[in-house]
C-alpha positions as CSV (number, residue, x, y, z in Angstrom):
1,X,-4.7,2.3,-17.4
2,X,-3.7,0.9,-13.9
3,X,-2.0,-2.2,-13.3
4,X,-2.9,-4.5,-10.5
5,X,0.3,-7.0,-9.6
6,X,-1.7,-10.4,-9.4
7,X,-1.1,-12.8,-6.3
8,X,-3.1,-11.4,-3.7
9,X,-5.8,-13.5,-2.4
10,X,-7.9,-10.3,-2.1
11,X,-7.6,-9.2,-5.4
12,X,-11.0,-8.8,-6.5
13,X,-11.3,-6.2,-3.2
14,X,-8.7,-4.4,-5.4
15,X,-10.8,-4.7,-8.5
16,X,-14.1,-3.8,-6.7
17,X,-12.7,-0.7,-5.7
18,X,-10.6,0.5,-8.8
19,X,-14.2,-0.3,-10.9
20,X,-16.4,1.7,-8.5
21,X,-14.5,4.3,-8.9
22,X,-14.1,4.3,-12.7
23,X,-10.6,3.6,-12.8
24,X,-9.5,0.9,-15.6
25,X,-7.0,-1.5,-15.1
26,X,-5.5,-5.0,-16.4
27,X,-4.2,-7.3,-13.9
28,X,-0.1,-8.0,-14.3
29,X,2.3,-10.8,-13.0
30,X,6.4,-10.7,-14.3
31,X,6.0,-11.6,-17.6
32,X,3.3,-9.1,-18.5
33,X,4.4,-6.5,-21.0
34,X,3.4,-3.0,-19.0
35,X,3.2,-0.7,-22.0
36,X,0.1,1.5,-21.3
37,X,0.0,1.2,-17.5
38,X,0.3,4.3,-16.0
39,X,0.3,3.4,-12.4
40,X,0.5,0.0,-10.7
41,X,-1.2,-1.1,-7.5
42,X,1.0,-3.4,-5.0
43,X,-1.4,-5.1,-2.8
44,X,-1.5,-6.4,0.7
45,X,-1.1,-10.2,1.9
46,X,1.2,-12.1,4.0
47,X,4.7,-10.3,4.8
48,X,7.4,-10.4,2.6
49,X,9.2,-13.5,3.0
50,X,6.6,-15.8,3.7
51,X,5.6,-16.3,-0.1
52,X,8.7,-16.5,-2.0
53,X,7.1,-16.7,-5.4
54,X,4.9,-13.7,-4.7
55,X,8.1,-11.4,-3.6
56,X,10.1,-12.4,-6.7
57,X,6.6,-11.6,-9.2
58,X,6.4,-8.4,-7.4
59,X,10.0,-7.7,-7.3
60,X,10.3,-8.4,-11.4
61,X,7.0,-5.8,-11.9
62,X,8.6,-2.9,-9.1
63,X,11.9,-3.1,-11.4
64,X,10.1,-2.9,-14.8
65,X,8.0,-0.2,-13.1
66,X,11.0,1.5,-11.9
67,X,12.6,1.1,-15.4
68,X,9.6,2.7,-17.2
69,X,9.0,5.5,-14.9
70,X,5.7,4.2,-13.7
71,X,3.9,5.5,-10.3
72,X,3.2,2.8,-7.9
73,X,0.9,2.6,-5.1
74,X,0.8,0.3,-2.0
75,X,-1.1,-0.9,0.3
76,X,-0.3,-3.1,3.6
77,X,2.0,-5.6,1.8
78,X,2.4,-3.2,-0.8
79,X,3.7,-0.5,1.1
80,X,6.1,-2.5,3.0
81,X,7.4,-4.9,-0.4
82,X,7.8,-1.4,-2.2
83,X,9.1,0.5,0.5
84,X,11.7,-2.3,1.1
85,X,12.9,-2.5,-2.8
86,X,13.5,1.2,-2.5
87,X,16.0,0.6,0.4
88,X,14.2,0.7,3.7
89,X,14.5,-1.7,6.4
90,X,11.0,-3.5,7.4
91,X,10.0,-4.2,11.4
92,X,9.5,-8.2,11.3
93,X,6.3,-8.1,14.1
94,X,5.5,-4.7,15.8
95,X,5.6,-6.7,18.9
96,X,3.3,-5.3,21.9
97,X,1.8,-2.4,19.3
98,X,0.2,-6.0,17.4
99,X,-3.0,-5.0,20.2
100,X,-3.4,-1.8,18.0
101,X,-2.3,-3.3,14.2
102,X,-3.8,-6.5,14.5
103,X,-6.6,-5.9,16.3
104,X,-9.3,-7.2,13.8
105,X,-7.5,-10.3,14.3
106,X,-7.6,-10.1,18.0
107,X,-11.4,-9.0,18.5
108,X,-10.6,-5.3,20.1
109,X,-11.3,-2.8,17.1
110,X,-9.9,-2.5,13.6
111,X,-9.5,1.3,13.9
112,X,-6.9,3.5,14.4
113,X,-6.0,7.3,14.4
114,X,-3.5,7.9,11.9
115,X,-1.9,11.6,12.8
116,X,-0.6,13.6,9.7
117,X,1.9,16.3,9.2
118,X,-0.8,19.0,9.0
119,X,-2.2,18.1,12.4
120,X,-5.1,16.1,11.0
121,X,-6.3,13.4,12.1
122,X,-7.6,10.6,9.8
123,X,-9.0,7.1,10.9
124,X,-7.7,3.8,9.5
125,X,-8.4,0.7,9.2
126,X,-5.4,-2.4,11.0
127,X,-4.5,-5.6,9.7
128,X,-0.6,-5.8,10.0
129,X,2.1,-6.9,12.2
130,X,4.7,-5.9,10.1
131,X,5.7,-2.3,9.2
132,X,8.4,0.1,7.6
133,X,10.9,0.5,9.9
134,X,12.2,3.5,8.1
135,X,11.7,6.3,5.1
136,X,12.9,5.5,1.9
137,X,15.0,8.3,0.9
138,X,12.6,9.1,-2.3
139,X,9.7,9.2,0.0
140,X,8.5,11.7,3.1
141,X,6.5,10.9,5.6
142,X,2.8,12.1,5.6
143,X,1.3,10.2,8.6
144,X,1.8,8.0,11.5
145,X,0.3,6.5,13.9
146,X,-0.4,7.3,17.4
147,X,2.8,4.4,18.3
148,X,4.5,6.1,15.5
149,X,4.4,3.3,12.8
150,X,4.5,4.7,9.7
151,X,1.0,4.9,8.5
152,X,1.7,7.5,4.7
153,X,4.7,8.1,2.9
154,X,4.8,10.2,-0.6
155,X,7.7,10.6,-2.6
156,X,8.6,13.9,-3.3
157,X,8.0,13.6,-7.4
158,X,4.5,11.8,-6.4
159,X,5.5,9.1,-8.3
160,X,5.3,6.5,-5.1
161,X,1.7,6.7,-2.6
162,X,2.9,3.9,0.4
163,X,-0.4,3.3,2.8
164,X,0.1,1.0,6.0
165,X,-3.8,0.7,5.7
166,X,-6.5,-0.7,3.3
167,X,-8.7,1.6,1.6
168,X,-10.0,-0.8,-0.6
169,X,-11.8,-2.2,1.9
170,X,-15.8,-2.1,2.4
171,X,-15.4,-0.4,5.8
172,X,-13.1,1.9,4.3
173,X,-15.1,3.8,1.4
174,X,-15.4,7.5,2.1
175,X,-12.9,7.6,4.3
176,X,-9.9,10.7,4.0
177,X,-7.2,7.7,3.0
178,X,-9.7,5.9,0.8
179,X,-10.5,9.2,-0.6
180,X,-6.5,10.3,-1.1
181,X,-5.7,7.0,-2.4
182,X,-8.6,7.2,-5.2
183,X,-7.6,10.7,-6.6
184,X,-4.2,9.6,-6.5
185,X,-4.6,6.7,-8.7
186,X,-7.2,9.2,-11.1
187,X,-4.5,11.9,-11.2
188,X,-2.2,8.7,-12.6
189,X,-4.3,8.0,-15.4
């Protein structure tokens, strides 16, 4: 069973997607008991700070998570709030690379090349102006983008999956990440 943090004003996207794909889940906020979930899904939203009830729910289910041993993905918000409670610095606004991250929001186009280790090259979907600054020291880096913002981070035990992107998106299914990010979540059940 997966676990979706609750808060996000997207959050049926996130339910869409995990039930297309045959993936169970129950939704979870802080005082949720998470006995059974085997992975939980940290979702995107406004940046951390702006919604100060959000980061502390999210905060409270990362440290129960991290207390039970349970895998977490995340996504846009998700990456960024998880990868900053494992100890990495977050970039506030990505400045003059917003023309590339925002773009959706600025009317040029909401796709991206996303560059990974092996020398593929996997097209993504922007809608962020904030971004991890650096690599949490459980976690490598998988992808970036062509600016170099961190696009895909993995932890070496697999227990973390960190995407700057949003695969649960409509414009996103069948994609490589979409596709990544769905066996990843089935290898968790």
């Amino acid at each position: 069973m997966l676990g979706i943090v609750t808060g996000c004003t997207t959050q049926a996207d996130y339910e869409r997607w995990l039930t297309d794909n045959g993936l169970p889940y129950r939704l979870v906020d802080e005082d949720t008991d998470i006995a059974g979930i085997s992975a939980m899904l940290f979702c995107g939203g406004p940046d951390w700070g702006e919604n100060p009830l959000r980061d502390r729910r999210e905060q409270c289910v990362f440290e129960k998570c991290m207390e039970a041993g349970i895998a977490v993905w995340g996504g846009c918000r998700g990456m960024q709030v998880v990868a900053h409670l494992l100890g990495a610095e977050l970039v506030q606004d990505l400045g003059e690379k917003n023309l590339v991250h925002r773009a959706t929001e600025l009317g040029v186009s909401r796709w991206h090349n996303m560059l990974l280790n092996d020398g593929r090259v996997w097209r993504v979907n922007s809608r962020h102006h904030q971004a991890v600054r650096d690599i949490p020291f459980q976690c490598r880096l998988i992808g970036r983008a062509d600016d170099g913002t961190l696009e895909l981070l993995l932890s070496e035990d697999n227990r973390f999956l960190l995407v700057q992107s949003h695969p649960e998106r409509e414009e996103m299914i069948g994609s490589e990440i979409e596709k990544h990010s769905i066996a990843w979540l089935h290898s968790k059940l």
